[in-house]
N, C-alpha and C positions, 0 to 999 in steps of 0.2 A: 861441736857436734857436726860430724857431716853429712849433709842431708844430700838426697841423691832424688831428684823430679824424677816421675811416671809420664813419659810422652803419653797425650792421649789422642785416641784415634781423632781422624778428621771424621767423624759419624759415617764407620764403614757399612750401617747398613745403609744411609745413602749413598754412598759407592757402591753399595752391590745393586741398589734401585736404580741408578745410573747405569751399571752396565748388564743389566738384565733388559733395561728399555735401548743400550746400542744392539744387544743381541736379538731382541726380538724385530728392532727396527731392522734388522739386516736383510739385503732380500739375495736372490743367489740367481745367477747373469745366465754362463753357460756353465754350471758345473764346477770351474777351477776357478774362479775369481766369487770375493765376498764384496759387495758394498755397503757400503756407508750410507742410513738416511741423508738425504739432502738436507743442510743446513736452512733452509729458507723456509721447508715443509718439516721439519722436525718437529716436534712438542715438546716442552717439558713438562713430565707428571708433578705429581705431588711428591713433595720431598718436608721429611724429616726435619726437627734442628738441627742445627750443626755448631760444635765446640769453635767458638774462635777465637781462645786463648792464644797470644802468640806463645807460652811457654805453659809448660804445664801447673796449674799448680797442685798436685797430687804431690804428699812426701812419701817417697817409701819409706817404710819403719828400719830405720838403723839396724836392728838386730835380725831382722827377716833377709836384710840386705844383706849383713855381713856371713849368713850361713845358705846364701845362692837358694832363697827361698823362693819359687814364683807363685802366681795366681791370678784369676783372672776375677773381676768381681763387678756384678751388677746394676744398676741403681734404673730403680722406676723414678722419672722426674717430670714434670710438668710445667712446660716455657709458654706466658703469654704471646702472646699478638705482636706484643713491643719485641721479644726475646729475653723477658722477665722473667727467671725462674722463680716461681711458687712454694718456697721453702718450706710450707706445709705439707705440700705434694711427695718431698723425697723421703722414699724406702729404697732398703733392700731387696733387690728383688730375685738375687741369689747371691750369696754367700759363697766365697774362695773357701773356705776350709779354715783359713785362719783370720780368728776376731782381729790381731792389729790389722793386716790389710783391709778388712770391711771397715774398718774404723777409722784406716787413711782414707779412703776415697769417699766416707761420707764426712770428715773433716774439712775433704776438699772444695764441697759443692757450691759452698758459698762463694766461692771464688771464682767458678765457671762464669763463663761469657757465652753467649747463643746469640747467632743468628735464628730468628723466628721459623717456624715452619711453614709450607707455602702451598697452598691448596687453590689450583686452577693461576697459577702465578700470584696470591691475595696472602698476604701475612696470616695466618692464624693460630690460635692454640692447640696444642699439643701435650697430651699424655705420651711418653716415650720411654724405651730403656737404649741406656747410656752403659757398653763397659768401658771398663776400667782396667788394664794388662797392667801386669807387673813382672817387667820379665829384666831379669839377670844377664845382664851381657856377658859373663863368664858361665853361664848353667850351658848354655846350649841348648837347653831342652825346650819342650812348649807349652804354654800355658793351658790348664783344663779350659 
């Protein structure tokens, strides 16, 4: 059978919380130049878990693969302190349109890896959703 991994994002909403806090940090000089906070006075906020699977282990469904099927799909999950996910914790928390893809990415959970969530720089626990893309290198098109 050949199975084809789902890259999973590096937790792009914390890359959007990363660069919504370089864009707000930004201050405007004379008009035509942007800077950059100062490294030394910078902050960092509160930030999210983050996947840190070196390789994914999400399988796409053989048969959704081979007819350039995508989707994107949900999951409400819950990572202790340590970066322990709370298997009790995972749902759905939207649905792709198609049950084999929901059914890969909640197959997959157990196998996720997390970096802890980090409130005021402090490890903590974390209620969060995690997607899941499943995009076809030959569809071209983009995921809902």
């Amino acid at each position: 059978m050949n199975r084809t991994r789902v890259p999973l994002p590096v937790s792009r909403f914390g890359l959007a919380l990363a660069a919504l806090g370089i864009i707000a940090g930004c201050s405007r000089g004379d008009g035509n130049t942007v800077a950059l906070p100062d490294q030394s006075t910078a902050r960092r906020g509160d930030d999210p878990p983050v996947v840190i699977n070196p390789t994914s282990p999400v399988e796409y469904p053989a048969t959704l693969y081979g007819r350039g099927i995508e989707g994107k799909v949900v999951l409400r999950l819950f990572v202790d302190e340590t970066g322990t996910l709370t298997p009790d914790s995972t749902r759905l928390a939207e649905s792709s349109g198609y049950p084999a893809l929901d059914s890969a990415a909640l197959a997959a959970v157990p196998s996720f890896r997390f970096a802890p969530a980090l409130q005021n720089g402090t490890p903590v626990g974390a209620l969060f959703l995690q997607p899941v893309h499943f995009r076809h290198p030959e569809a071209g098109g983009m995921t809902p």
